[in-house]
VOKEPA-928910 format. One line per 8 residues: number of its first residue (from 1); their letters; for each residue x negated, y, z negated of C-alpha. Coordinates in Angstrom, 3 decimals. Layout:
N
NUM = a = X/Y/Z | ...
This chain:
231
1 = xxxxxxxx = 17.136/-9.626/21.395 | 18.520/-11.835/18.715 | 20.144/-15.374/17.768 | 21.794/-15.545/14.446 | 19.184/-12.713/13.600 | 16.141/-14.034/15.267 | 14.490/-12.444/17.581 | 14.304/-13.941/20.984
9 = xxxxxxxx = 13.427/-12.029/23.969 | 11.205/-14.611/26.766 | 9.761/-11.386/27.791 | 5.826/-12.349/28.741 | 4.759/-9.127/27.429 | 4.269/-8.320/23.510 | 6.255/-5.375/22.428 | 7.604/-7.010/19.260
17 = xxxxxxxx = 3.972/-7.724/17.829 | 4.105/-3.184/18.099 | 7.873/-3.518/16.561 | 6.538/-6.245/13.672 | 3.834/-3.414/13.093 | 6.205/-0.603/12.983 | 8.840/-2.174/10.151 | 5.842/-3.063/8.251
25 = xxxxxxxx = 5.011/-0.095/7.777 | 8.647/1.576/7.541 | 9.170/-1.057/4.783 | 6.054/-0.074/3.239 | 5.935/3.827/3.833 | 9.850/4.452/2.997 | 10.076/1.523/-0.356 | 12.768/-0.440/1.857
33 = xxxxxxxx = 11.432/-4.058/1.587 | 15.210/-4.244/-0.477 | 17.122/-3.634/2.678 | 14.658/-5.674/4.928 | 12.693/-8.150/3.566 | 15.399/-11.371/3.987 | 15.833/-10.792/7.339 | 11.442/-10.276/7.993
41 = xxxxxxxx = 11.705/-13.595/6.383 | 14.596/-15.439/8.284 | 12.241/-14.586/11.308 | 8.866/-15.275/9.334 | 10.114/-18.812/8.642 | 11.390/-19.163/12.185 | 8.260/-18.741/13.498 | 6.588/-21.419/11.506
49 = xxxxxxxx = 9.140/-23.957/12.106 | 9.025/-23.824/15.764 | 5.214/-23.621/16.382 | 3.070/-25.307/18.653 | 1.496/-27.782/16.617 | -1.643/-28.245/17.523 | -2.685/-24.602/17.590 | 0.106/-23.222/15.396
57 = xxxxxxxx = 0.951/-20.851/17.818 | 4.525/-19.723/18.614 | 6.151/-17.763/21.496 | 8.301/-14.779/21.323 | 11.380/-17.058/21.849 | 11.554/-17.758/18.020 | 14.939/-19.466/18.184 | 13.318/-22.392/20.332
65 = xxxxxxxx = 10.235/-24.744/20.164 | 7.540/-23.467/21.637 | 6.730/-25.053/24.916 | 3.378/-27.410/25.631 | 2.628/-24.840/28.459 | -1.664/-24.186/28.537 | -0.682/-21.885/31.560 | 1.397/-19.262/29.778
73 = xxxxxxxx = -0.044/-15.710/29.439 | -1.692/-15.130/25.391 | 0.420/-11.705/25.342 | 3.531/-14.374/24.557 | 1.573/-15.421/21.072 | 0.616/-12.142/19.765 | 4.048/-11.154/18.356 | 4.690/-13.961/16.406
81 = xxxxxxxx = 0.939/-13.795/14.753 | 1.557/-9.749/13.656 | 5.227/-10.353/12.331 | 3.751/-12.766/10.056 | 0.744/-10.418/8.866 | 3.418/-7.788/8.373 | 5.858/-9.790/6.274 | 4.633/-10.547/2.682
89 = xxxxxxxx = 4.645/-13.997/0.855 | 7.410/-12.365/-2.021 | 8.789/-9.203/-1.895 | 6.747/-6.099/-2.863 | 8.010/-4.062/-5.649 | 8.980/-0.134/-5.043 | 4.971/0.446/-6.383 | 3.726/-0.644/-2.686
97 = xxxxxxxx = 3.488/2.289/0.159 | 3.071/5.729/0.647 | 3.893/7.825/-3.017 | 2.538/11.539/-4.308 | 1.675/10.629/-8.031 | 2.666/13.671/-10.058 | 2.141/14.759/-13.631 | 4.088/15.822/-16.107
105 = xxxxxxxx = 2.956/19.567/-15.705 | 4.263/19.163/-11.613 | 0.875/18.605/-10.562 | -0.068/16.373/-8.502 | -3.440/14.640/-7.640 | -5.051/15.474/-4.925 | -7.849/14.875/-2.543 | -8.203/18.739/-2.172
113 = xxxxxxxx = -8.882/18.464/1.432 | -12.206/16.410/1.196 | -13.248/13.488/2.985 | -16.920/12.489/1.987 | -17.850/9.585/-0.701 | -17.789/10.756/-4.035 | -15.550/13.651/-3.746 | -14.064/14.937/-6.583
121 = xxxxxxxx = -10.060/14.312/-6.565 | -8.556/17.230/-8.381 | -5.020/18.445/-8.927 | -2.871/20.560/-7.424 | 0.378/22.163/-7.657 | 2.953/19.539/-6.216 | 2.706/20.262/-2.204 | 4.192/19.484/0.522
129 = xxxxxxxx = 0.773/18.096/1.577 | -1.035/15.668/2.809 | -3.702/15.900/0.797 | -1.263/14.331/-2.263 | 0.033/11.171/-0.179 | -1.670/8.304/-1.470 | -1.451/4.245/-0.544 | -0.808/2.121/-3.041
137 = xxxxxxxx = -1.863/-1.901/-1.643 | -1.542/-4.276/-4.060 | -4.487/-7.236/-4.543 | -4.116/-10.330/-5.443 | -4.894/-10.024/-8.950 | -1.811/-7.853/-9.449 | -4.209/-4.577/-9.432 | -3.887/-1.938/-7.079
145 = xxxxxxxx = -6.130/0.325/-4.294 | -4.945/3.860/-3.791 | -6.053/5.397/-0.888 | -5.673/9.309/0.085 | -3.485/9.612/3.914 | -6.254/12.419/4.667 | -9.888/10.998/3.822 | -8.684/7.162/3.606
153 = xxxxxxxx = -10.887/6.906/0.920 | -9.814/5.097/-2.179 | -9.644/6.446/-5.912 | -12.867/5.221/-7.820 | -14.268/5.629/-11.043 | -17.651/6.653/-10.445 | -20.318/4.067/-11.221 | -17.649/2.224/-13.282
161 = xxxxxxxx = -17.943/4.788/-16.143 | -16.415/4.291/-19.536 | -17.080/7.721/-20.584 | -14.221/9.623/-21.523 | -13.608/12.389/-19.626 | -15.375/11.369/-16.522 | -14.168/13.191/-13.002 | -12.620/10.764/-10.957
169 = xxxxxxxx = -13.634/10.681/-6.990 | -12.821/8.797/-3.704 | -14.961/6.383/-1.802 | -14.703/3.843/0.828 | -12.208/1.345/0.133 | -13.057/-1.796/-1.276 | -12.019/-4.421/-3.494 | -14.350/-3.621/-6.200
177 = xxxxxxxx = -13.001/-3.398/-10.109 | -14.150/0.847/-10.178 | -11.351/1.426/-7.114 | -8.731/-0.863/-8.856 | -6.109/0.368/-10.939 | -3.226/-1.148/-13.077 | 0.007/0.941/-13.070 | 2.321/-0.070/-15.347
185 = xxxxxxxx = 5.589/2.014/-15.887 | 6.587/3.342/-19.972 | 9.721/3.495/-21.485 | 10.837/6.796/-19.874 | 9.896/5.970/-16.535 | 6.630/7.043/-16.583 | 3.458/5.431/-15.494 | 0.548/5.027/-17.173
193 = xxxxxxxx = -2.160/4.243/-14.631 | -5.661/2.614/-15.759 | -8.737/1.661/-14.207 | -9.672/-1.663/-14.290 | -13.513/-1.637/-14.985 | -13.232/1.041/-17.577 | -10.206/0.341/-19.367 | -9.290/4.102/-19.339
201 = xxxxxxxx = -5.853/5.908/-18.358 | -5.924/9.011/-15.339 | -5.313/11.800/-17.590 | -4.603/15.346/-15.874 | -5.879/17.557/-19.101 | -2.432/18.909/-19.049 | -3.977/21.564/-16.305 | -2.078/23.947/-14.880
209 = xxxxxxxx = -4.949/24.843/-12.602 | -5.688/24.544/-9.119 | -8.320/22.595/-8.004 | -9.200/21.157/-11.557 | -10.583/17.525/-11.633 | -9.181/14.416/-12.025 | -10.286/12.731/-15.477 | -10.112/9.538/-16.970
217 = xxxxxxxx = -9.492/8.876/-21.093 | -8.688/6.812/-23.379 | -4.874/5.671/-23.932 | -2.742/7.658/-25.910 | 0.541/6.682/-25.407 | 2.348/10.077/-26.710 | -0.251/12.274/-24.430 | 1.692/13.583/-21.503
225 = xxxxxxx = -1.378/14.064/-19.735 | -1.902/10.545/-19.208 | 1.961/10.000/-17.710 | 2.981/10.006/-14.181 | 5.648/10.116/-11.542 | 5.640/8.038/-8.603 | 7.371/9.657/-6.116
């Protein structure tokens, strides 16, 4: 399968476009981009070095040139083309992928099971569920999307409210400032994570309740009820 750690199989079929898929999201899901990024790389830049120039396309022999050949089957181009959407331009940091973001009072936020636009997101005692796995995806501004592993709806300020103490809710994903967030860890190890059209922190009202909403607040940067685990 491999040359000096590039892959190189001449099989006609695609099964490393599902294998570029699957480390993706490994990397992604399990924070291992450390362990596995150089190498996604060393195969990354293969494959642009030995394309097909005039339709930068390059076959699943990554080691070699790929051939003039207008006969071959397209099922020997599609690996190439997914290991290169699944291997970032720089390394992601251990923010990107799966994570249950948990407060300070070991409760976690949570999409309480629902899965329409403008659902309340509440808090619950830390799980195991599913309802508390969220996906963080970074954009190119440096902001982030988090979007719940049950509704795959994203976390949104509503109507890109500054008012403090507004419930926070989930909504199709989209790129829009209300469903971006900057997380940026505190001196403890903590995160302080803050909506980018309001300007105001996730803040659990130091609830011990079930159920309770999801708020957003100004920053205090002694409340607890604005710090979070990423976990």
């Amino acid at each position: 399968m491999y040359n000096n750690g590039v892959i190189t199989t001449g099989q006609t079929g695609g099964w490393s476009d599902e294998f570029a898929r699957g480390i993706g999201h490994f990397c992604r899901d399990n924070r291992m981009w450390g362990t596995y990024y150089n190498w996604m790389t060393l195969n990354a830049n293969a494959i642009m070095s030995r394309r097909r120039a005039d339709y930068n396309l390059t076959w699943n022999k990554w080691d070699q040139q790929t051939p003039v050949d207008n006969n071959s089957s397209p099922q020997q181009y599609t690996s190439a083309t997914a290991w290169l959407q699944y291997t970032p331009v720089s390394m992601p940091n251990n923010i990107w992928g799966r994570h249950v973001i948990v407060g300070m009072n070991n409760m976690a936020i949570d999409c309480l099971g629902l899965t329409a636009n403008n659902s309340i997101v509440g808090l619950w005692g830390l799980g195991p569920s599913q309802n508390q796995i969220w996906d963080f995806s970074q954009n190119s501004d440096g902001s982030w999307n988090i979007v719940n592993e049950v509704s795959w709806k994203a976390l949104n300020d509503p109507g890109a409210s500054t008012a403090n103490g507004t419930k926070m809710v989930q909504w199709n994903a989209t790129r829009d400032s209300n469903s971006r967030w900057w997380v940026d860890v505190q001196s403890d190890g903590a995160y302080k994570i803050w909506n980018q059209a309001s300007g105001l922190a996730l803040d659990s009202s130091s609830t011990t309740t079930n159920g309770q909403a999801l708020v957003q607040w100004s920053w205090v940067s002694t409340a607890p009820q604005q710090r979070w685990r990423i976990q």
